[in-house]
N, CA, C and O of each residue as an XYZ file, in Angstrom:
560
protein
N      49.453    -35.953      3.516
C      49.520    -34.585      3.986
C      48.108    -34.096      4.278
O      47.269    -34.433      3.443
N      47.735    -33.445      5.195
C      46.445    -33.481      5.939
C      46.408    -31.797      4.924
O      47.450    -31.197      4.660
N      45.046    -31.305      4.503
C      44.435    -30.447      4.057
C      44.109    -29.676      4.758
O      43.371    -29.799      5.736
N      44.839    -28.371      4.176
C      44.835    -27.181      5.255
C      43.236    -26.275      5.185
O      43.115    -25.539      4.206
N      42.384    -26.312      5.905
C      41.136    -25.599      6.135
C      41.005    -24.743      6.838
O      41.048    -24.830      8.065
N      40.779    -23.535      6.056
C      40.624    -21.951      6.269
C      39.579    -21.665      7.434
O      38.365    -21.797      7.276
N      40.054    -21.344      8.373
C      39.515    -20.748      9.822
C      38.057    -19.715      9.597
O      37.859    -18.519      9.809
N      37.177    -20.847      9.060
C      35.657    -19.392      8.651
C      35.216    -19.474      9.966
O      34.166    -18.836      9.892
N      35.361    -19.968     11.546
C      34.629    -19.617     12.481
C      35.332    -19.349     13.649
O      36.290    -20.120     13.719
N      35.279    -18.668     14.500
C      35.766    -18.740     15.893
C      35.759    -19.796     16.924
O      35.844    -20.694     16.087
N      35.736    -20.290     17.781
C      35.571    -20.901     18.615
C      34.614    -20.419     19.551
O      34.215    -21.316     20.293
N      34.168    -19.424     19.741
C      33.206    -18.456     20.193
C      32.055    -18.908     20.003
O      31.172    -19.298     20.767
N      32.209    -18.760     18.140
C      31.023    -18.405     17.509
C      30.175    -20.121     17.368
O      28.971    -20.354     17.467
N      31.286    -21.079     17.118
C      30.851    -22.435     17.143
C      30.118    -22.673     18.413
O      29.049    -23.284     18.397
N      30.596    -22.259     19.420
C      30.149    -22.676     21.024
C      28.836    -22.290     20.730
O      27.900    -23.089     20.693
N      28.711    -20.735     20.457
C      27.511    -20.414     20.302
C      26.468    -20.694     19.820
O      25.413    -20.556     20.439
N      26.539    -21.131     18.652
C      25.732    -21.728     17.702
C      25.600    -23.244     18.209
O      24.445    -23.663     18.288
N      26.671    -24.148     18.574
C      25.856    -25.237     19.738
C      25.170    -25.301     20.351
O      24.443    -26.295     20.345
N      24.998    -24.307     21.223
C      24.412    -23.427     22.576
C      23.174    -23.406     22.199
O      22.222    -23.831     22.852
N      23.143    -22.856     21.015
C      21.534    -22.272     20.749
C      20.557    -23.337     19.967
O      19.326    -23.318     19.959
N      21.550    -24.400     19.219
C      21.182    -25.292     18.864
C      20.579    -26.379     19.527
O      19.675    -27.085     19.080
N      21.172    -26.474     20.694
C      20.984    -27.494     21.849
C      20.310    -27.158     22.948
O      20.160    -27.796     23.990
N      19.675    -25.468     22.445
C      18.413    -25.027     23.663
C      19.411    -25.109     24.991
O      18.803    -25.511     25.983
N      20.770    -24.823     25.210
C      20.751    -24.527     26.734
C      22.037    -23.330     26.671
O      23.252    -23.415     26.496
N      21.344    -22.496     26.846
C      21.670    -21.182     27.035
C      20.561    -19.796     27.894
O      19.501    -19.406     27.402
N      21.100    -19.316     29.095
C      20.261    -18.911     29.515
C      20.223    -17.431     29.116
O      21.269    -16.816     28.909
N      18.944    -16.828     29.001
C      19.302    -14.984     28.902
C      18.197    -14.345     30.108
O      16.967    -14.321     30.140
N      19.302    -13.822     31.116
C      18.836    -12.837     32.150
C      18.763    -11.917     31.945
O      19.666    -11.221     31.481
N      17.089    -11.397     32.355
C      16.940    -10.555     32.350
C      16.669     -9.366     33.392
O      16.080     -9.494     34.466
N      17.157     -8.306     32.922
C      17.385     -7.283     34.227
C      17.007     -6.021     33.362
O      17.500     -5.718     32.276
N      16.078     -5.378     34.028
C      15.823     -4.173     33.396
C      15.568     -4.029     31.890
O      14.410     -4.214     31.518
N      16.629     -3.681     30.849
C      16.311     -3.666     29.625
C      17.654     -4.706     28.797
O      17.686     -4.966     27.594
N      18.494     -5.081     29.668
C      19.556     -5.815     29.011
C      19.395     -7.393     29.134
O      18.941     -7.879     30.170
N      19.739     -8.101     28.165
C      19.747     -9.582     28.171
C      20.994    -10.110     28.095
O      21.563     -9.748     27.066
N      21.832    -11.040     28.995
C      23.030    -11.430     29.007
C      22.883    -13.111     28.486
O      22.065    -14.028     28.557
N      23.746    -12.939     28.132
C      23.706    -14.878     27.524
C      24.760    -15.440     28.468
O      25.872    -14.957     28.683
N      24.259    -16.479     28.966
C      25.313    -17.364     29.907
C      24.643    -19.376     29.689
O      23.701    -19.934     29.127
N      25.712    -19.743     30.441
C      25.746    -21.290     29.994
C      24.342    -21.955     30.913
O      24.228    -21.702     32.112
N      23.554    -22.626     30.336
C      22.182    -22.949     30.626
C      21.562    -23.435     29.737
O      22.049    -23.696     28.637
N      19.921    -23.716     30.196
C      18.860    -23.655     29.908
C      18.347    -22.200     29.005
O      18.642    -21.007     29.083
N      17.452    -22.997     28.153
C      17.171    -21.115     27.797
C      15.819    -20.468     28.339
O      14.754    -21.074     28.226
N      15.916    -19.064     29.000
C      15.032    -18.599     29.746
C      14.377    -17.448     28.841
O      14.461    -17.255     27.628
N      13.495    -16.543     30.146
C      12.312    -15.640     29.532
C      13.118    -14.106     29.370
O      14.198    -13.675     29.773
N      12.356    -13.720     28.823
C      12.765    -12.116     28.527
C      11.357    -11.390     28.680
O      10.266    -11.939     28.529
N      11.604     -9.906     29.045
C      10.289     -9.423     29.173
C       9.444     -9.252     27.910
O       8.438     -8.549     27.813
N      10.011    -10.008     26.950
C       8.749     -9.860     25.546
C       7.687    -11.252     25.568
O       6.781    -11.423     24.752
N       8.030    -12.181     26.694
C       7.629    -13.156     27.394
C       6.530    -12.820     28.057
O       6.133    -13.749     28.760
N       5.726    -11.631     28.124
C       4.524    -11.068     29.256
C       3.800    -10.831     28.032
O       4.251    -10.680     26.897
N       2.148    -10.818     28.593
C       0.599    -10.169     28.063
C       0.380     -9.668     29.147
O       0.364    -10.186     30.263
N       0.175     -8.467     28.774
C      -0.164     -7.501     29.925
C      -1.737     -7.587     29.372
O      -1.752     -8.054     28.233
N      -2.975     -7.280     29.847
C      -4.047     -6.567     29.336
C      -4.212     -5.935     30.435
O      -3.502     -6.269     31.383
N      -5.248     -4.788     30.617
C      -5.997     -3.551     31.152
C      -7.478     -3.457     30.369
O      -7.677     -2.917     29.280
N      -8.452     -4.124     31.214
C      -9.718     -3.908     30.652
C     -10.556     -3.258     32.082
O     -10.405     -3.490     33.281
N     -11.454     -2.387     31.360
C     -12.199     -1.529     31.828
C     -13.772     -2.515     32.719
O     -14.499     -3.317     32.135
N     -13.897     -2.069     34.295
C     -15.132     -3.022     34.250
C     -16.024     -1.914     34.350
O     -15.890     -0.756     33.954
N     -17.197     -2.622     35.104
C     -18.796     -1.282     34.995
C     -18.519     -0.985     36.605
O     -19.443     -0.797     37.396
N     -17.446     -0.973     36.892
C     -17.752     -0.376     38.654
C     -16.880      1.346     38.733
O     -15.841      1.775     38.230
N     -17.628      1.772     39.365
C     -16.749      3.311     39.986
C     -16.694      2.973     41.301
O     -17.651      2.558     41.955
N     -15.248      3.196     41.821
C     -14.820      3.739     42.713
C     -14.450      4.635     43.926
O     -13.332      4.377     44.371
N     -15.038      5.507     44.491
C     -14.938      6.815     44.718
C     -14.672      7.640     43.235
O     -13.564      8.084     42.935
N     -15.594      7.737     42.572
C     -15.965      8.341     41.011
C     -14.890      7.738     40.265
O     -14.972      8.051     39.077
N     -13.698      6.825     40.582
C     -12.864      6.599     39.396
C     -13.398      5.607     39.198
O     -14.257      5.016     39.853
N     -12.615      5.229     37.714
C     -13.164      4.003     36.796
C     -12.583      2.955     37.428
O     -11.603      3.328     38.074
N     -12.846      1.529     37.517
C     -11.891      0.406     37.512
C     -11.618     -0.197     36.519
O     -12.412     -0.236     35.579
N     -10.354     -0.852     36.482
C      -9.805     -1.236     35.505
C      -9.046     -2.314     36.589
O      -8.565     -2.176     37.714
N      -9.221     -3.657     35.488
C      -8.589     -5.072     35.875
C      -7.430     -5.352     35.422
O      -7.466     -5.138     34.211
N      -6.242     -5.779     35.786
C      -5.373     -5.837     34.600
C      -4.738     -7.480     35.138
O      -4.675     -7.979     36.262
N      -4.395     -7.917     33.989
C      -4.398     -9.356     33.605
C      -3.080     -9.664     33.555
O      -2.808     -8.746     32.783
N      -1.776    -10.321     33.780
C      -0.632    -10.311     33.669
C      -0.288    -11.731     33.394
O      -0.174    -12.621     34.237
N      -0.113    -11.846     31.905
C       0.492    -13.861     31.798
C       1.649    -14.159     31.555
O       2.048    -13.928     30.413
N       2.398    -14.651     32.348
C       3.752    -15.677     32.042
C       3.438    -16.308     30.474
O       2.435    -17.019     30.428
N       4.183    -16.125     29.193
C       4.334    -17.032     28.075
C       5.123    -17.939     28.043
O       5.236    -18.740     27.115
N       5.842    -17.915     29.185
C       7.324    -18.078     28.940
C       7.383    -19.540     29.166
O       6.674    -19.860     30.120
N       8.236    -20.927     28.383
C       7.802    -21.762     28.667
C       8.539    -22.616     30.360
O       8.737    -23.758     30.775
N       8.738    -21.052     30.897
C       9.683    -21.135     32.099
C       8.969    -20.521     33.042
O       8.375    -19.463     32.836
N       8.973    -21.056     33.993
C       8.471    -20.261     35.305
C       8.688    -18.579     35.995
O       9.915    -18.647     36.057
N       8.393    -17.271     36.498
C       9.493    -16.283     36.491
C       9.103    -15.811     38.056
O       8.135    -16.146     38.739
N       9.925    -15.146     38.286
C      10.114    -14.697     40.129
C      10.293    -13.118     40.089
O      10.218    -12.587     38.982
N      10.488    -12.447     41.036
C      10.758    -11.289     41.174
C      10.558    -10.625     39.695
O      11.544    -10.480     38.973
N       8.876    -10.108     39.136
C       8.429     -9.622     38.359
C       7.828     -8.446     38.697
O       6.810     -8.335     39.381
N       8.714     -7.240     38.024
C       8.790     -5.801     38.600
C       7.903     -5.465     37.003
O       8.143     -6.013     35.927
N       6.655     -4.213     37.332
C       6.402     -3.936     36.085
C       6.769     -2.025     36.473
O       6.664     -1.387     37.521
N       7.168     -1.664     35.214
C       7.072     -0.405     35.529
C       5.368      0.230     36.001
O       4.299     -0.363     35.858
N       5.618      1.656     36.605
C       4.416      2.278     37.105
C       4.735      3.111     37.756
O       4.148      3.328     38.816
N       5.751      3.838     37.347
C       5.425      5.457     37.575
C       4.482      6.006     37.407
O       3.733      6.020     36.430
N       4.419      6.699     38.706
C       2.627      7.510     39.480
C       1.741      6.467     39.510
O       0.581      6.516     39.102
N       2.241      5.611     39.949
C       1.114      4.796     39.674
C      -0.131      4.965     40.740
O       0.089      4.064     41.550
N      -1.239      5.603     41.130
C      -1.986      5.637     42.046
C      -3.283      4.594     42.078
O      -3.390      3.868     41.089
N      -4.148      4.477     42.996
C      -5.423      4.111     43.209
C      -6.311      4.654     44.506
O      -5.941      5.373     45.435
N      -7.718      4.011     44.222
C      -8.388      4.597     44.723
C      -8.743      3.068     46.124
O      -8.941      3.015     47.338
N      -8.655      2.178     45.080
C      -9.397      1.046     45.512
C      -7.653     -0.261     46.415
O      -6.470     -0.306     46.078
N      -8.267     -0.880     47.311
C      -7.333     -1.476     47.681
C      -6.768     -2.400     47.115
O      -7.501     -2.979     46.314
N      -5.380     -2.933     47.226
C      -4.943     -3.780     46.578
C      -3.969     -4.639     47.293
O      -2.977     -4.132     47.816
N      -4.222     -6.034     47.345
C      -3.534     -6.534     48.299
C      -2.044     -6.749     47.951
O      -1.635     -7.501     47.068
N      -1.544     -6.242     48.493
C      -0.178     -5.867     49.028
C       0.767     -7.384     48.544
O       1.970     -7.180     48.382
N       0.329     -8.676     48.343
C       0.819     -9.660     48.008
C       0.773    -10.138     46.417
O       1.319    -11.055     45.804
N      -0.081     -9.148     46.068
C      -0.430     -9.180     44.521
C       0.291     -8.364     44.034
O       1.251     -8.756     43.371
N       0.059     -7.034     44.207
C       0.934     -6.158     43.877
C       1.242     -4.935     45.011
O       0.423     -4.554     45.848
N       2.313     -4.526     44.878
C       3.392     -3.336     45.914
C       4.063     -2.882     45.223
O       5.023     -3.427     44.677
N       3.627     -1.573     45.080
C       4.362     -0.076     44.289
C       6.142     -0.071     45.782
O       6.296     -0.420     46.952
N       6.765      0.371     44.997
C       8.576      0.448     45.016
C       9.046      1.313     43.943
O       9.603      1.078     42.871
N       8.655      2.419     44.549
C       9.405      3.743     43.729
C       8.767      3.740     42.381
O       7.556      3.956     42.440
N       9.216      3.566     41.250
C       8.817      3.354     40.067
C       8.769      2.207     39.152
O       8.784      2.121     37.924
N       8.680      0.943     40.559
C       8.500     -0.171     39.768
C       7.162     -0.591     40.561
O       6.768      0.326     41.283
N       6.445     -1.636     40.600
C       5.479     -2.488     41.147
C       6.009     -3.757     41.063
O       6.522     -4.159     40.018
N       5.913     -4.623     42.351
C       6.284     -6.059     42.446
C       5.045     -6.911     42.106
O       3.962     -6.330     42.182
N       5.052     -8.031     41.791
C       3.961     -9.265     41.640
C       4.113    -10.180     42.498
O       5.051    -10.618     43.164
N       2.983    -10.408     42.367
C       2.546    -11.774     43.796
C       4.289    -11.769     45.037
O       4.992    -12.779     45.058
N       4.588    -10.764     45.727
C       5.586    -10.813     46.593
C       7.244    -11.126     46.037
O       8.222    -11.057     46.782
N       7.289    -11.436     44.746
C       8.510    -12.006     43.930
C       8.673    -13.525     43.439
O       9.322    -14.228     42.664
N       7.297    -13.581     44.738
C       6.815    -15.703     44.222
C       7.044    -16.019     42.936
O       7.055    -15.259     41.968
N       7.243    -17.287     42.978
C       7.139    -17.840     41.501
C       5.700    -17.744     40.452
O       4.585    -17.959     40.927
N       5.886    -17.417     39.075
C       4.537    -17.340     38.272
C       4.729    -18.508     37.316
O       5.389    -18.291     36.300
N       4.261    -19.644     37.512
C       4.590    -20.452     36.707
C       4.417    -20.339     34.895
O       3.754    -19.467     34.335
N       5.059    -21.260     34.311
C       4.893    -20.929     32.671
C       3.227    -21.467     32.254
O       2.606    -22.514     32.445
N       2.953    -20.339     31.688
C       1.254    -20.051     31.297
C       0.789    -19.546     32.429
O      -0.300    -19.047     32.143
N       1.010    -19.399     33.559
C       0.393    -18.210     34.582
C      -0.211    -17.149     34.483
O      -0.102    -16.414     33.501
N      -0.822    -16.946     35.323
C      -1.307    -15.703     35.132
C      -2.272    -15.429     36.950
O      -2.937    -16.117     37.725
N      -1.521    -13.302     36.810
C      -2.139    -12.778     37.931
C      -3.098    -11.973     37.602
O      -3.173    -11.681     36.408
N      -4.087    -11.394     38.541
C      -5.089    -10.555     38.617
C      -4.596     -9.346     39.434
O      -3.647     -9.327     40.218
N      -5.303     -8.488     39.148
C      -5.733     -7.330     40.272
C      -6.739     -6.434     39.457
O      -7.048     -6.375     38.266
N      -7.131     -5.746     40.622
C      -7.546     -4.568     39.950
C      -7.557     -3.034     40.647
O      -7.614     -2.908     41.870
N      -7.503     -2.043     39.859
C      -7.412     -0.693     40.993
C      -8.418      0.230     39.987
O      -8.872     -0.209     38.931
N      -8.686      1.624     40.524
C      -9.492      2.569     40.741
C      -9.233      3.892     40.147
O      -9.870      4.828     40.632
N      -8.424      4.136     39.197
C      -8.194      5.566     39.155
C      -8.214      5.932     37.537
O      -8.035      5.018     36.732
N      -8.483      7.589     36.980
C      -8.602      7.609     35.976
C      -7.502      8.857     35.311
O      -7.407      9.934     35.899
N      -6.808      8.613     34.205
C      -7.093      7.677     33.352
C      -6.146      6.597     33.602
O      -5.192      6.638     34.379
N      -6.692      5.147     32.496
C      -5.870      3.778     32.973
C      -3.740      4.534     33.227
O      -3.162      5.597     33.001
N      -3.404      3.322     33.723
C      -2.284      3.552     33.849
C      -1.394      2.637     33.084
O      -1.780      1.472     32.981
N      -0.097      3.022     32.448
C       0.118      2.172     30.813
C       1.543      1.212     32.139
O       2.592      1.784     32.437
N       1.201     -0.107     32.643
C       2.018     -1.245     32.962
C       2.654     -2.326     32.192
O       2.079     -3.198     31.539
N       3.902     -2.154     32.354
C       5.215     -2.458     31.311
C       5.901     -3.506     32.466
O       5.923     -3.482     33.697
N       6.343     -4.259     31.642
C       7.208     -5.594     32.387
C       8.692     -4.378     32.885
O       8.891     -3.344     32.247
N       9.394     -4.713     33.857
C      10.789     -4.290     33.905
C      11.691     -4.879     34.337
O      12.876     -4.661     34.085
N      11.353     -5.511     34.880
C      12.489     -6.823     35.264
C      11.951     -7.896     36.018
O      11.105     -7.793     36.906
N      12.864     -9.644     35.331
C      12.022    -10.397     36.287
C      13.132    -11.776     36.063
O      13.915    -11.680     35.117
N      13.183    -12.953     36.873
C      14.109    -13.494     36.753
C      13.383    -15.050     36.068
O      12.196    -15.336     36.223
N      14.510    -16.037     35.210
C      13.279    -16.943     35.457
C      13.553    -17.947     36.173
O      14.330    -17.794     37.116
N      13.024    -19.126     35.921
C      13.254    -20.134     36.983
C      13.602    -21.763     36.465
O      13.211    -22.781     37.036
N      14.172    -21.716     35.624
C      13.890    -22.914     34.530
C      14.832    -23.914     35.340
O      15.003    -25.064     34.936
């Protein structure tokens, strides 16, 4: 007579815990939500180093400030929107690096940033402006 064993998991929850065990599970990210689907496992925006350092140049009297943007992720990412509301400048910025879109800013055109990447720019205005990841896809 086969031994009856009490149901402690779902079928859900087993998948899941495979999933995560076996590193392929992906989580997209969009804005502020992360969805889990069947994959590879990908980046989330806690996956970015933003820095903002101050250099010795003025601008038409504003300060410049460089800001540094690195992929951690051990995944490549595309269409990387950072927030930047109001975001202004004084100084030019090439348009392939970064392009203000309402209240987001795009990176390098939506190109790929490979894993350990990293972009440059820099702009002109005071005071610094606080740039936040907001959405970005990855590429694994």
């Amino acid at each position: 007579m086969a031994a009856a064993f009490p149901k402690l998991f779902s079928s859900f929850t087993i998948l899941l815990f495979l999933a995560l065990t076996m590193d392929c599970y992906h989580e997209l990210v969009h804005m502020d939500y992360i969805y889990l689907l069947a994959g590879k496992a990908q980046c989330t925006l806690n996956d970015f180093t933003i820095g903002t350092v101050r250099t010795d140049t003025l601008i038409g009297g504003k300060s410049e400030w460089k800001v540094t943007v690195i992929n951690t992720c051990h995944c490549g990412v595309q269409q990387i929107y950072l927030n930047c509301k109001g975001f202004q400048t004084v100084e030019k910025i090439d348009p392939n690096i970064f392009s203000v879109h309402g209240d987001r800013c795009l990176l390098i055109g939506g190109k790929l940033l490979p894993s350990k990447g990293s972009v440059n720019f820099a702009y002109a205005w005071d005071p610094p402006f606080l740039l936040s990841p907001a959405a970005t896809t990855s590429a694994c």
